[in-house]
Wavefront OBJ file of the C-alpha trace (Angstrom):
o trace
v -38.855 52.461 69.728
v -38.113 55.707 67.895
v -37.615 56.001 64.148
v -34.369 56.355 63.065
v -33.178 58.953 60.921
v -30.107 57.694 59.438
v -27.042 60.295 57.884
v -27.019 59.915 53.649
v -23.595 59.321 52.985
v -23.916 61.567 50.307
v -24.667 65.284 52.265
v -21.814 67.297 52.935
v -23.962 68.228 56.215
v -21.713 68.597 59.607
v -20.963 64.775 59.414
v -18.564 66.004 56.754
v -15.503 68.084 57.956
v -14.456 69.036 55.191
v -17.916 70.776 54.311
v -17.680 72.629 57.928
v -14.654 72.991 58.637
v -12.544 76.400 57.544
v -10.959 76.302 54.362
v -7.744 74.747 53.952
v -4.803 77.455 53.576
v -1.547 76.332 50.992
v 0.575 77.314 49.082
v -1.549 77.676 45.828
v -4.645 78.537 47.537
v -2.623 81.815 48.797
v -1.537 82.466 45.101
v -5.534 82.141 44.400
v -6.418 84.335 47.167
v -3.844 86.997 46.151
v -5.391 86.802 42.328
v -8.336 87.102 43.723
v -7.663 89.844 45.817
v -6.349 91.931 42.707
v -8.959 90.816 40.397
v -6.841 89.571 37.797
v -9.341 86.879 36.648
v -13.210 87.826 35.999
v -14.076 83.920 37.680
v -11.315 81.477 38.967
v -11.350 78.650 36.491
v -9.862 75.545 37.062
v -9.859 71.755 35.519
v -9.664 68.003 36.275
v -7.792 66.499 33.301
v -7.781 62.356 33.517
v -6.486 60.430 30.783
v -9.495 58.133 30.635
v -6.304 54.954 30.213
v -7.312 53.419 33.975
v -9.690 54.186 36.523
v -8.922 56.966 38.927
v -7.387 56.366 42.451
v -7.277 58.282 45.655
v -4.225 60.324 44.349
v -6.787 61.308 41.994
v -9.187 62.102 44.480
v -6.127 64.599 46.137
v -6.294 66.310 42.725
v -10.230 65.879 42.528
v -10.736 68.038 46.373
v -7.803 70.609 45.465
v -9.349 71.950 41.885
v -13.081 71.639 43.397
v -12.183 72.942 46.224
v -10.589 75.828 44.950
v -13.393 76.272 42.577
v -15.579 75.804 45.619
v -13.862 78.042 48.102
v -13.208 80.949 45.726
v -16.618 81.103 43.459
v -15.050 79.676 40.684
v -15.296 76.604 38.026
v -13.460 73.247 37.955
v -13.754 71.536 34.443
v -13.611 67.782 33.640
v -11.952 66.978 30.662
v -10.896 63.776 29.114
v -7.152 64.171 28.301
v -7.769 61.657 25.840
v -4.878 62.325 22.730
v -3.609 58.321 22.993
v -6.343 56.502 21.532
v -4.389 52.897 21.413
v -4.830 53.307 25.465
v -7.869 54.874 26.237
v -11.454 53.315 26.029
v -15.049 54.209 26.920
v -15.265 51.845 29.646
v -12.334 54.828 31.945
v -14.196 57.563 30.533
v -17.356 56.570 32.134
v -15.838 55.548 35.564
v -13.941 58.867 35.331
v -17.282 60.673 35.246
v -18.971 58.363 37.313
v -16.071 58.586 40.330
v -15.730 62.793 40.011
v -19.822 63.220 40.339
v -19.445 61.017 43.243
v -16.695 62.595 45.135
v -18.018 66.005 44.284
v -21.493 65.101 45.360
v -23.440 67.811 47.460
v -20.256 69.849 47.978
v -19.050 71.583 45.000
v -21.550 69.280 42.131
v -22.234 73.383 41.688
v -19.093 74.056 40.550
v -18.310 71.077 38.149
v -18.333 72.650 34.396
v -19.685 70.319 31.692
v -20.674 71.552 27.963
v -23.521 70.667 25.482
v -23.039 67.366 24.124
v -21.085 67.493 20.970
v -20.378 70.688 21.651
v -16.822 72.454 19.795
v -15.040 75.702 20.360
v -16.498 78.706 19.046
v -14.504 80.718 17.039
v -14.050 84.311 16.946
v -11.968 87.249 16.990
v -10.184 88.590 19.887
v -8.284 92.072 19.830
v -8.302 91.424 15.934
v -6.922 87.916 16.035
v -8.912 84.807 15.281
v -9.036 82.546 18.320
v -10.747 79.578 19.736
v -12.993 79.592 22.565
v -15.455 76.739 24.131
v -17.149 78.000 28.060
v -18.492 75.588 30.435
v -22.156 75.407 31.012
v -21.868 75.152 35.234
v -24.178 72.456 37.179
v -24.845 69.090 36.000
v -28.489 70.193 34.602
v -29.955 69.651 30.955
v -28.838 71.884 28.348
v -30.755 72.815 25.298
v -29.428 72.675 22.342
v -29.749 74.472 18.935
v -32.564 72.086 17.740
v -34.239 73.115 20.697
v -33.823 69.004 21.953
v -32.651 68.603 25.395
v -29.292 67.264 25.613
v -27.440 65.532 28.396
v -24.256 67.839 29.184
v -20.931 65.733 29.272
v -17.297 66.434 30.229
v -14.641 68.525 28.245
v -12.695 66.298 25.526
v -8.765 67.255 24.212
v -10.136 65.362 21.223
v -12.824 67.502 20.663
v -10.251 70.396 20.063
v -8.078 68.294 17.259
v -8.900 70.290 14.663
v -7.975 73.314 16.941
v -4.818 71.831 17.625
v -3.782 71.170 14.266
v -4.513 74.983 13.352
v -2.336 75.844 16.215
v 0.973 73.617 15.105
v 0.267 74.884 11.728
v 1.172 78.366 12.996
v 4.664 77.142 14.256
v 5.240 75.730 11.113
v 5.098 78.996 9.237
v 6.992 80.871 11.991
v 9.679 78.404 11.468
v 9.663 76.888 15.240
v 8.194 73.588 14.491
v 9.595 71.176 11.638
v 8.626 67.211 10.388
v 11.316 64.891 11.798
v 12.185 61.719 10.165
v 14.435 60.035 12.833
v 13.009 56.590 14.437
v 11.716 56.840 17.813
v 15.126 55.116 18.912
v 17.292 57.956 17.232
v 15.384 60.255 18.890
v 16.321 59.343 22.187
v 19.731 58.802 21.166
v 19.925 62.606 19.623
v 17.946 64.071 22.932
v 21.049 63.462 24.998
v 21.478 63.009 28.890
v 21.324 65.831 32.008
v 25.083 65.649 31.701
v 25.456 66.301 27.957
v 23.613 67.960 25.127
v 21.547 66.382 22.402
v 22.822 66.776 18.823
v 20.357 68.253 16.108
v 18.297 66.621 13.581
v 19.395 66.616 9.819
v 15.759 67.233 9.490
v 16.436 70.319 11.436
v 16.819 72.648 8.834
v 13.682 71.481 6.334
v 12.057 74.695 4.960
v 8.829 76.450 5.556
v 7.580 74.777 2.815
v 7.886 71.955 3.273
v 7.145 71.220 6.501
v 3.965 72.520 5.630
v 3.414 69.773 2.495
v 4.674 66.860 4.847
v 3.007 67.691 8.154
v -0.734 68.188 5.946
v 0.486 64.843 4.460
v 0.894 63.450 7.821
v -2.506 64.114 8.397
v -3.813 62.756 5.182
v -2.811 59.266 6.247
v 0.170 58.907 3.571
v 3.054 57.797 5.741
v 2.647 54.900 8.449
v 3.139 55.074 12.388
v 6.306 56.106 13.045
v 7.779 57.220 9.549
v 7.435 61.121 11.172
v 7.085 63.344 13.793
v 6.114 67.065 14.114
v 9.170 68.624 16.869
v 9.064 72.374 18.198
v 12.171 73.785 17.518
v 13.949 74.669 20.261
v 17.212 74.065 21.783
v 19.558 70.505 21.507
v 21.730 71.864 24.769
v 19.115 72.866 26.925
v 19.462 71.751 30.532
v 15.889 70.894 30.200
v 15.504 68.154 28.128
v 11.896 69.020 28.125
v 13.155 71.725 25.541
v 15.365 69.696 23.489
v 12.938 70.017 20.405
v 9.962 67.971 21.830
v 7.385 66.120 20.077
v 4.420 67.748 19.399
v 2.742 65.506 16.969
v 3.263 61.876 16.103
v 1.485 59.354 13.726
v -1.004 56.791 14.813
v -3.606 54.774 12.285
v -5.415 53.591 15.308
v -9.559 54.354 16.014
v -9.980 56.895 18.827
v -12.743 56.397 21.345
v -14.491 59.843 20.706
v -13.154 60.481 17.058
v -13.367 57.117 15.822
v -11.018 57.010 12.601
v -11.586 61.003 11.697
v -7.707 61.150 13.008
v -4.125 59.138 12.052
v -2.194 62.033 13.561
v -2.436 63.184 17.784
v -0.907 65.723 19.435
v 1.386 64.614 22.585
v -0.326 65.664 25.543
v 2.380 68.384 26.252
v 0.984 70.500 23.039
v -2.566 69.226 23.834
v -2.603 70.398 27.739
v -1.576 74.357 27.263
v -4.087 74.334 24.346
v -7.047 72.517 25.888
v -6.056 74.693 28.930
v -6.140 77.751 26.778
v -9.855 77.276 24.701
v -11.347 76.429 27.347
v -10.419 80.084 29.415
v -8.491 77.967 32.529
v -6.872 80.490 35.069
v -4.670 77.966 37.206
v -3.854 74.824 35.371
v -2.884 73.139 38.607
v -0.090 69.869 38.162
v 1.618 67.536 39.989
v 4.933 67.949 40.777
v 6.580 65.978 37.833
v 5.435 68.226 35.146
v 7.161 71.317 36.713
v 9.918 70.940 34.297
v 7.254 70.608 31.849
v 6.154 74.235 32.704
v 8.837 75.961 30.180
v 7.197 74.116 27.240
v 4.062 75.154 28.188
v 4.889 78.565 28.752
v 6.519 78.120 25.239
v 3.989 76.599 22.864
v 1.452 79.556 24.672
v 4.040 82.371 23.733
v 5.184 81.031 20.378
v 1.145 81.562 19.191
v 0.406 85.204 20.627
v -2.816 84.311 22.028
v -4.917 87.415 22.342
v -6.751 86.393 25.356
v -5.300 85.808 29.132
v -3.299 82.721 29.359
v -3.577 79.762 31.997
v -0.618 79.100 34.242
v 1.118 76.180 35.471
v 1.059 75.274 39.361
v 2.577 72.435 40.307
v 2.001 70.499 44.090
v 3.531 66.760 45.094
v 1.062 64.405 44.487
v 0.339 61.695 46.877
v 2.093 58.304 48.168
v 0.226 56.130 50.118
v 1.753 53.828 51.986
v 0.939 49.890 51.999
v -0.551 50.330 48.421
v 0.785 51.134 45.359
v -0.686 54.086 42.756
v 0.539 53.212 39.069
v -2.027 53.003 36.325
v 0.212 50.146 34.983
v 0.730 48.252 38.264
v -2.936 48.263 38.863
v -3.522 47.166 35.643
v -1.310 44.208 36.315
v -2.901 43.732 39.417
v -6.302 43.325 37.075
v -4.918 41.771 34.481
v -3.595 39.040 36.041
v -6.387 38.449 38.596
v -4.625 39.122 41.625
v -7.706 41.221 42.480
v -11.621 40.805 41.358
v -11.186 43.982 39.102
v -10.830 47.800 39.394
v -13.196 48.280 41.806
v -12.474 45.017 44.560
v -12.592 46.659 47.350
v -9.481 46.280 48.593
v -7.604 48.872 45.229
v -7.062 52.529 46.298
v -9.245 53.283 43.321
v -12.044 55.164 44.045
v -14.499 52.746 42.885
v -13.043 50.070 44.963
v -13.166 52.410 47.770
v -16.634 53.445 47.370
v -17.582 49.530 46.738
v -15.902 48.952 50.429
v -18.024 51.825 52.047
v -15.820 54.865 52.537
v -17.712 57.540 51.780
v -17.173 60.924 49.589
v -17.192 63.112 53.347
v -14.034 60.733 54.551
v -12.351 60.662 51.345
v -12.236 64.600 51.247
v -11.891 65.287 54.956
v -8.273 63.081 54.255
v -7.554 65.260 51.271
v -8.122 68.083 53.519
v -5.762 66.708 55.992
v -2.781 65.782 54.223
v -2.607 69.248 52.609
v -1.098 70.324 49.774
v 3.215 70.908 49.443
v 5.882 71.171 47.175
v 7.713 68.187 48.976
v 7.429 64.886 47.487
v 7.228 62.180 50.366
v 5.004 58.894 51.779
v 1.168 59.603 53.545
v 1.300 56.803 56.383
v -2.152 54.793 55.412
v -3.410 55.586 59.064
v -4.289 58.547 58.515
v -6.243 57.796 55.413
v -7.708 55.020 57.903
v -8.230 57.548 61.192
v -10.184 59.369 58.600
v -12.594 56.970 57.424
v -13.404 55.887 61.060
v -14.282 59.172 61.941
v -16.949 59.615 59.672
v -18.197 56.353 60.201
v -18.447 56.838 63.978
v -20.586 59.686 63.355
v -23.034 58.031 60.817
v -22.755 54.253 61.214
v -26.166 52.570 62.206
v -25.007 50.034 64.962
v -25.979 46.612 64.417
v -25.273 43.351 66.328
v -23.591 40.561 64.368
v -21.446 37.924 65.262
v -18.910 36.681 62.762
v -17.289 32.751 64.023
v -20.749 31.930 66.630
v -19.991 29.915 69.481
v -23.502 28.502 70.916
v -24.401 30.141 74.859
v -27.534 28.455 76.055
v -28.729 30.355 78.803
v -30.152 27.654 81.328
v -32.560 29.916 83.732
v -33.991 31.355 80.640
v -37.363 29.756 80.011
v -37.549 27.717 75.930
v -39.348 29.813 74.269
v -38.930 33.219 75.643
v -38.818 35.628 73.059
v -37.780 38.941 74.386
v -37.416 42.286 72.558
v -34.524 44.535 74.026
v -34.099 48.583 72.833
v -30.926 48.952 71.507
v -29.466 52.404 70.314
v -28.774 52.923 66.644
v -26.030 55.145 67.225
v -25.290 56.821 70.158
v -23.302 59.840 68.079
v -26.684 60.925 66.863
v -29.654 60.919 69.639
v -32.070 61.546 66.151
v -31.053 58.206 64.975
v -32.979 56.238 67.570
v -33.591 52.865 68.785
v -34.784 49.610 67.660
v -35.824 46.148 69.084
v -33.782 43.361 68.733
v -34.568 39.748 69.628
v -33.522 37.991 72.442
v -33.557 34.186 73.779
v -32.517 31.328 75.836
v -30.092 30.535 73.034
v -27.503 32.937 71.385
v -24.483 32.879 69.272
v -21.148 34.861 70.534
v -17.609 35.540 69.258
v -15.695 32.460 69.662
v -12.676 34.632 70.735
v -14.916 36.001 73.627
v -14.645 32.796 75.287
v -11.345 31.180 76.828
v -10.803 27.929 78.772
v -7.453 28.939 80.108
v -7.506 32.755 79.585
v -4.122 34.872 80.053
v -4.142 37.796 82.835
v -6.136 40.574 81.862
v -8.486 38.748 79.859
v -12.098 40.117 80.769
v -14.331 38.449 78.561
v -15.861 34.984 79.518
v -13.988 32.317 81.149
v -15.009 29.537 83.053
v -16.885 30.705 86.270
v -16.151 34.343 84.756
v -19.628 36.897 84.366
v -19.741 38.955 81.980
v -22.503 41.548 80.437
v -24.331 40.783 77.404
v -24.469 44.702 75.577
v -27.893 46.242 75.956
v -28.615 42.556 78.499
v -28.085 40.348 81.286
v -24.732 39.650 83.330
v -24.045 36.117 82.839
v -21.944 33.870 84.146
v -20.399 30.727 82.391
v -21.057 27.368 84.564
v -20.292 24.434 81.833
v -18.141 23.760 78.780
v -19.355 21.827 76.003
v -16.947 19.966 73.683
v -17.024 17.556 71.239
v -15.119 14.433 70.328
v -12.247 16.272 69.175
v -12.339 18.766 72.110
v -13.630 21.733 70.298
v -15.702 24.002 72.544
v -18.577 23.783 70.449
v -21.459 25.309 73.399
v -21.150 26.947 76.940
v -24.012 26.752 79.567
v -24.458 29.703 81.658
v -26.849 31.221 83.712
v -27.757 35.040 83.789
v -28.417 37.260 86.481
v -32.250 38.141 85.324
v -32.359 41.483 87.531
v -29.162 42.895 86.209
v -30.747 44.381 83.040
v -31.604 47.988 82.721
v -33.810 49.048 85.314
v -33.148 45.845 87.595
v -32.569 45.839 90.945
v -28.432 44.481 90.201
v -28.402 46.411 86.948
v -25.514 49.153 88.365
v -23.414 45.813 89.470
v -20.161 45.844 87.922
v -18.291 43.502 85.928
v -15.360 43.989 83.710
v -16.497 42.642 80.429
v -19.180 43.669 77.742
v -19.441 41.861 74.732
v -22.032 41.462 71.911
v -24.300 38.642 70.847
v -27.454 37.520 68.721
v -30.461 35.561 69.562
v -29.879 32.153 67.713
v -33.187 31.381 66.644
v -33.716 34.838 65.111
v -30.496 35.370 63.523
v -30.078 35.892 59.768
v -26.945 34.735 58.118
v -24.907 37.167 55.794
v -21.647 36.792 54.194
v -19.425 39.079 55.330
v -16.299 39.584 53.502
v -13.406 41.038 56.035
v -10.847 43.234 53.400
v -7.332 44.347 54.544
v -4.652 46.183 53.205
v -3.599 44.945 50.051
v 0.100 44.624 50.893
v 2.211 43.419 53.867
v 4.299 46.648 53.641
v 4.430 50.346 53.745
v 6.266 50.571 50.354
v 5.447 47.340 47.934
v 7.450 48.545 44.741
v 10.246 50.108 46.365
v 12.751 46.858 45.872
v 11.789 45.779 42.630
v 9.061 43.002 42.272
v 5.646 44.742 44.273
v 3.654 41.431 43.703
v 6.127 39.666 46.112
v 4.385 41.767 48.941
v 1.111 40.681 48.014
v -1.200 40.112 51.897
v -2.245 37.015 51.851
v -4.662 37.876 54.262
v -6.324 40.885 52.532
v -9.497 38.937 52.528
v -11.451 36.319 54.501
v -14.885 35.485 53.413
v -17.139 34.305 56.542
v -21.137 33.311 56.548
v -22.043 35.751 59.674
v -24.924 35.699 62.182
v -26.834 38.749 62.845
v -29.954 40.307 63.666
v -32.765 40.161 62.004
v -32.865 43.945 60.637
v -29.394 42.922 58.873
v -31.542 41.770 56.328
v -33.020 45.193 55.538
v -30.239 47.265 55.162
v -29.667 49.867 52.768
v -26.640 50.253 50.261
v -26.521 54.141 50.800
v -25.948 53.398 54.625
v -22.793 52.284 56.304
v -23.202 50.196 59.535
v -21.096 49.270 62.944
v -21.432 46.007 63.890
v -20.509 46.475 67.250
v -17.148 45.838 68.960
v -16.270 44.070 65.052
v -15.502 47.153 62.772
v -17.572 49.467 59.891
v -19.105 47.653 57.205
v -21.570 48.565 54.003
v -23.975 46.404 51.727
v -21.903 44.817 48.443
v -23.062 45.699 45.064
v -23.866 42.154 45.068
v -25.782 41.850 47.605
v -29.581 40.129 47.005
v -32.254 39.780 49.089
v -31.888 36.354 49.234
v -27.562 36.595 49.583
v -27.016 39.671 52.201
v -22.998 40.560 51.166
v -21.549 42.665 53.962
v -18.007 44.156 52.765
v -15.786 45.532 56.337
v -14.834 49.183 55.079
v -12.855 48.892 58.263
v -11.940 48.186 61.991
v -12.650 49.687 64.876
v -9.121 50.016 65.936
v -5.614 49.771 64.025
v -4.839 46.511 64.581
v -1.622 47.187 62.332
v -0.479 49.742 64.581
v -0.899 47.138 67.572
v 1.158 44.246 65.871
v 3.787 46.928 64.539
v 4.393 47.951 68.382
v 4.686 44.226 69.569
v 7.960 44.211 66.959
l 1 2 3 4 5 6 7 8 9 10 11 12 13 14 15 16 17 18 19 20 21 22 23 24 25 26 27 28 29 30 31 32 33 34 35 36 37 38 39 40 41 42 43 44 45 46 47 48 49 50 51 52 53 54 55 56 57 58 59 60 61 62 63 64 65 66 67 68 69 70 71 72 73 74 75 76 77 78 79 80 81 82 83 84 85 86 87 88 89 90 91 92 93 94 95 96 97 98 99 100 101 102 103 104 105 106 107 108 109 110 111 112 113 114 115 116 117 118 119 120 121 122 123 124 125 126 127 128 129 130 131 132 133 134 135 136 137 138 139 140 141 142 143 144 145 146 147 148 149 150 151 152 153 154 155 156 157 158 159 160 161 162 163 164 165 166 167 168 169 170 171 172 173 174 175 176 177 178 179 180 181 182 183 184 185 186 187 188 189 190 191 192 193 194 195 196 197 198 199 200 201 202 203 204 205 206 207 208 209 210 211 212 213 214 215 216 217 218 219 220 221 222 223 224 225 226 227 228 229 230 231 232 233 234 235 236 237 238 239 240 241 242 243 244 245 246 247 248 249 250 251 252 253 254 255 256 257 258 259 260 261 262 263 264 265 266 267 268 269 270 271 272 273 274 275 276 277 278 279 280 281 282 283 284 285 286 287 288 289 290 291 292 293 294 295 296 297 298 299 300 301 302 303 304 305 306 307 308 309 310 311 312 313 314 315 316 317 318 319 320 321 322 323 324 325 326 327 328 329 330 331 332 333 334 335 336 337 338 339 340 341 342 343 344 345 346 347 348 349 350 351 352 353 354 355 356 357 358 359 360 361 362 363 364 365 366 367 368 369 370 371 372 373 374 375 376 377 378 379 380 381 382 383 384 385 386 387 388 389 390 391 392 393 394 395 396 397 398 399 400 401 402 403 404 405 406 407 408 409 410 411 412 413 414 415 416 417 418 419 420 421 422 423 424 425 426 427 428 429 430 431 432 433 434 435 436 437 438 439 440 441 442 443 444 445 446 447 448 449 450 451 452 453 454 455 456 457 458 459 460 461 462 463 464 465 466 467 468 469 470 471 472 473 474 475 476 477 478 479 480 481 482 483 484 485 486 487 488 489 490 491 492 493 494 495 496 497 498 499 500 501 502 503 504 505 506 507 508 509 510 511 512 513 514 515 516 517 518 519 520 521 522 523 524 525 526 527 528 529 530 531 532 533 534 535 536 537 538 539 540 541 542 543 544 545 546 547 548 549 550 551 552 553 554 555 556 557 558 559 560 561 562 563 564 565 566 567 568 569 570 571 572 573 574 575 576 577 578 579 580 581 582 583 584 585 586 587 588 589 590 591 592 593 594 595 596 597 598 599 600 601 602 603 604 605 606 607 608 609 610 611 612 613 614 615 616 617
């Protein structure tokens, strides 16, 4: 037997395409290039910018590959910041997935290029061209950072909230231009002033407050004097706009609520269109990349950056579709529901197109990017068919799956010419993708356990497994043939007799005879049991929320929980590996999975069986 070297699934190494393979070539990665090309950035900087209100999902990860990646393909940066200016949404509990999810995606491919800063950390400030200005750099690579007490200090990701103060400095400034003015209307009249696409809003009374005294009822706003919703801070801009982006937005609103990085320092937060060009600017971003809803956005952002004169480079807005996936569904609020009301186990049950749940089901960081590679990057809103998400993950796995033998409903196959007793070892390849990985020994007797759906009394043409009289070949064995049925009083087939041709195993004398069926098997007195728990997709059709009610589409069959029998090495594997049990599908260790409980989740199967029952219709 030769050790086996198994694949980390971890290592962008060439079991990761999208480590290998040529960069990707889009739309925005040509305006990079073309920057590039004309130096008009000293270092391409871009960021990641969650709100930490939900955990992040593969259209997430889309967003995750594209700013890394860019980062990564170009010598550049990618911060993570928390876009965290709603603090009655937004708790610890995200933030920590957040970071946990991005340092997982990003792991051994662009982990170089993720930009943290010292913990606590706050812009600088100093003076630019003779202008004050605000300024905090990432500190690149997730290594320890000394501080100015000369401690060591863990390095975290980039907070809005840490630039409040900032912020408040900056609106401030549009006060005493006169673009910005404290509004008084209810957040109903508001809406009802802002108009439709088809007509124009109607101005304030408010409108036309003075310089003044803006100024005393904005820094009273901040003192804490007037309760949620008595006031607003609004740009001043334009009622008939076509935009109604521009129809004097919100910039500031009032909120006595404890933020999850501020605590109660705050009862006044910035929207997160005057927080995002901002947090964008301090923190030096090049291309502040979006998805395609906030491209009407772009005029306000363009505005608020203008308005203040900055006196160093500004970011700009790029704007791609973000993804649809079908058979799933990718709100923050619908997968709350989903959690809330304990449709699923929680954000990360394995069968949510979070990123946690997908890691928890085995796909790995290589497959994950490799499909964000694949689906590319457009302007052009539109549905990603889940098979290729799926065609992804299978490739990887084929290359670094360790294959295993398991056996998921056992039908007893006592083996009559076999002597009791005999305890065999047979070599059996660990993955024939990867000659380095090896071979092992596995078990073999007179008794075994099969597939119950590898056996038929009264099989249908074409059927080439074992029938009746039928052979077939036990993988990496024997050719047997089945000579008696065994039921019970109910007329279950509950054991089948056979006898084996003993010279037709590798290196016999009938081991080149040919028979049409191979299928798999375990040795029943050496066979571990393991629950394995068999995930699907989450909903029964391609679009779940496009006809109202999404719960109504709910697969009933998304998960089966069976107690398996497989070999004995089942019992050793390893949570960092992923494993083929053969002819069955790709599977990985649960998080909890004991020693004494072996949890087997299915990542996925071999083949699309959706594909299959979508053709029969």
């Amino acid at each position: 037997m030769t050790t086996p070297k198994p694949p980390s699934i971890e290592t962008g190494t060439a079991a990761d395409p999208a480590s290998a393979a040529p960069h990707p070539s889009d739309f925005i990665r040509d305006i990079v290039a073309a920057h590039v090309a004309e130096g008009k950035y000293p270092r391409i900087h871009t960021r990641f910018p969650p709100e930490p209100n939900g955990y992040l999902h593969i259209g997430h990860a889309k967003s995750i590959c594209l700013n890394f990646g860019i980062a990564r393909e170009f010598g550049g940066v990618c911060n993570l910041r928390m876009d965290d200016t709603n603090p009655t949404k937004e708790e610890v509990e995200y933030v920590d997935s957040i970071i946990e999810d991005v340092k997982w995606l990003i792991s051994d491919w662009a982990d170089d290029k993720l930009g943290l800063k010292p913990k606590g950390k706050t812009p600088d400030s100093e003076t630019v061209n003779g202008k004050p200005d605000f300024l905090l750099q990432p500190v690149v690579s997730d290594s320890k950072i000394k501080n100015q007490n000369s401690k060591i200090a863990a390095p975290e990701p980039f907070y809005a909230s840490d630039y409040f103060e900032q912020i408040y400095q900056y609106a401030l400034q549009l006060i005493k231009k006169g673009v910005a003015y404290v509004d008084d209307l209810s957040a109903a009249d508001t809406d009802a002033y802002r108009g439709a696409p088809d007509r124009p809003g109607k101005e304030s009374p408010f409108r036309t407050r003075s310089i003044a005294e803006n100024l005393d009822l904005f820094t009273r706003m901040k003192k804490g004097e007037f309760p949620d919703g008595a006031r607003t801070l609004r740009a001043k801009l334009d009622m008939a706009s076509p935009n109604i982006w521009m129809r004097d937005p919100i910039l500031y609103r009032i909120r006595h609520a404890e933020h999850h990085h501020t605590g109660n320092q705050w009862c006044i937060y910035p929207m997160y269109d005057f927080a995002h060009c901002l947090s964008d600017y301090v923190e030096g971003i090049t291309h502040s990349i979006c998805t395609l809803e906030f491209e009407v956005h772009r005029p306000l952002y363009d505005w608020i950056l203008a308005q203040l004169e900055m006196p160093r480079p500004l970011p700009h807005q790029y704007e791609f579709a973000r993804l649809s996936l079908g058979y799933t569904v990718m709100s923050k609020r619908k997968l709350m529901q989903l959690v809330q009301e304990r449709l699923v186990t929680g954000w990360d049950d394995p069968r949510m197109p979070t990123i946690s749940g997908l890691r928890r089901r085995g796909v790995t960081p290589a497959a994950l990017r490799d499909f964000a590679y694949n689906i590319g990057i457009t302007k052009y809103n539109g549905i990603t068919d889940v098979a290729v998400l799926e065609h992804s993950i299978r490739e990887d796995l084929n290359k670094r799956a360790l294959r295993r033998l398991a056996v998921l409903r056992p039908l007893k196959v006592v083996i009559t010419n076999v002597p009791a007793g005999l305890a065999d070892e047979l070599d059996c390849v660990n993955n024939p993708e990867d000659p380095s990985a090896g071979t092992r020994k596995v078990p073999f007797g007179r008794e075994l356990y099969i597939e119950q759906d590898d056996f038929m009394e009264n099989p249908p043409p074409k059927y080439f497994r074992l029938r009746p009289g039928g052979e077939v070949r036990l993988k990496y064995a024997f050719i047997i043939k089945c000579d008696e049925v065994v039921k019970d009083a109910a007329g279950k087939t509950v054991e089948l007799r056979c006898t084996a041709d003993l010279d037709s195993k590798t290196g016999g004398p009938t081991a080149g005879r040919k028979v049409k069926g191979t299928i798999h098997w375990v040795s029943a007195a050496h066979a571990s049991d393991a629950e394995v728990r068999l995930y699907d997709r989450l909903f029964t059709v391609p679009e779940p929320d496009a006809d109202g009610d999404f719960k109504q589409h709910l697969n009933p069959h998304s998960l089966e929980v069976l107690i398996a029998k497989c070999e004995p090495s089942a019992q050793e594997a390893k949570p960092e590996l992923r494993y083929q049990f053969e002819r069955l599908g790709y599977f990985a260790l649960d998080k909890e999975s004991r020693p004494e409980k072996v949890i087997f989740n299915r990542t996925i199967t071999m083949k699309d069986a959706w594909a299959k029952e979508a053709r029969k219709g």
